[in-house]
Residue, then its C-alpha position, 0 to 999 in steps of 0.5 A: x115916091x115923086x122924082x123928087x124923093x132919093x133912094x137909099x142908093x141915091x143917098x148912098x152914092x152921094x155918101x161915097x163921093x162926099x167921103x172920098x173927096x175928104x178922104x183925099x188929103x189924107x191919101x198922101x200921108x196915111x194911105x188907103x187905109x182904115x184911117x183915111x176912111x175914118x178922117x174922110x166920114x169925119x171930115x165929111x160930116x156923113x151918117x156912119x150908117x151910110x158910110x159903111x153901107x157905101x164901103x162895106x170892105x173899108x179902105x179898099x172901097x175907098x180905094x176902087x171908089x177914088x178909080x171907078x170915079x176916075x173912069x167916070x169921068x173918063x167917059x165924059x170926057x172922052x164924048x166930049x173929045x174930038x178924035x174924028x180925024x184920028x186912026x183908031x189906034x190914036x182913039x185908044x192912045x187918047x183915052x190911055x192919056x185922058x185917064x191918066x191927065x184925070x189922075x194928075x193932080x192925084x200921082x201919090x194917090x194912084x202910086x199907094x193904090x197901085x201898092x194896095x192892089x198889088x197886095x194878093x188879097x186885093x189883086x182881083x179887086x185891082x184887075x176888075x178895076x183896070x178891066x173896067x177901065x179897059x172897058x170904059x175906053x173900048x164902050x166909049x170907041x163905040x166897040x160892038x164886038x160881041x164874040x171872042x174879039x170882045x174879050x181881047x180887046x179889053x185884055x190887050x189894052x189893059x195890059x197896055x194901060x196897067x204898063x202905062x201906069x207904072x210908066x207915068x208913075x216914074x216919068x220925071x219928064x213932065x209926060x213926054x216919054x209917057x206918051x212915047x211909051x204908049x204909042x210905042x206899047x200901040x203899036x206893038x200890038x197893032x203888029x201882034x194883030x196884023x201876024x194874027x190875021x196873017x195866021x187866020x189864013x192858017x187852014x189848022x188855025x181857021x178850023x179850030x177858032x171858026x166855022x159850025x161847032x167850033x169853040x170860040x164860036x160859042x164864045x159871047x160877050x157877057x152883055x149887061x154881067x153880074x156886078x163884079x164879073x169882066x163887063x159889068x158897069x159899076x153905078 
């Protein structure tokens, strides 16, 4: 096979983004639904075959293909940024906002993928998303933690980004108070981190998370994971 050759991913990969890109229109008055999909493959012209190769579970593989795009871009833009002259907490505040300023055009799109992924059937499918956003943010800060710390940190900010989110979704304020609120959620961690280092003086606390044979010792981070799992890159 030459370079000029496509795989059956390469194929499929363009399938998925021609569909979503039609799709989009749709979003706003029917959803992430099996009729936006089915609006979307027409629109687009696209091989049935491919199409459900490229959203085997429907709708909702529409749905984290429209997020997963979103942080793929957020990448970009984020090595494109000049953060040098910033603090670290104002790295992780500009990532939240870039995520959030690629999505603007997109409001009630992201408003019914909240309410889909907030449905019990598709919950874990809305936390791996919001993790993998975490993650992108944290990858693109040049993050090398490679123990427990790997793990809190992705956690702490998605839980940040996820209250960011619904935040953004009712400022009426042109994006003000959304700013306020994530440099207000920042700093609240940033004050449970300096009480968690003030407690590792603990000696309880130091010899149950440090030292030989201690649990959280044996904690790592998964690396290159299994496609689905808490780390694992969705191409």
């Amino acid at each position: 096979m030459t370079k000029s050759e496509k795989t059956e991913a390469d194929h499929i990969a363009e399938t998925r983004e021609k569909v979503l890109r039609a799709a989009l229109p749709h979003v706003v008055f029917d959803g992430w639904s099996a009729g936006t999909l089915a609006a979307g493959i027409a629109d687009s012209g696209t091989d049935a075959g491919l199409s459900a190769l490229a959203f085997p579970r429907g709708a909702v593989d529409l749905a984290l293909a429209f997020h997963y795009d979103g942080d793929c871009k957020l990448a970009d833009a984020m090595a494109a940024a000049d953060t040098s002259d910033m603090r670290y907490s104002e790295k992780i505040a500009k990532g939240i906002r870039l995520r959030l300023e690629l999505v603007d055009r997109h409001r009630e799109e992201v408003r019914k993928g909240s309410a889909l992924f907030a449905l019990p059937m598709f919950a874990g499918d809305g936390a791996k998303a919001i993790w993998h956003t975490a993650d992108t943010i944290w990858n693109a800060l040049g993050d090398t933690s490679t123990d427990v710390n790997w793990y809190t940190k992705r956690v702490t900010l998605s839980a940040v980004y996820s209250s960011a989110v619904l935040f953004w979704l009712g400022d009426e304020s042109g994006g003000e108070d959304t700013d306020a609120f994530i440099d207000r959620r920042i700093d609240n961690v940033m004050q449970f981190e300096k009480f968690k280092a003030t407690i590792r003086g603990n000696s309880l606390v130091k010899a149950f998370m440090t030292g030989p044979g201690k649990i959280l010792d044996k904690v790592t981070s998964p690396g290159e994971a299994p496609e689905g799992f808490p780390g694992s890159i969705r191409k």
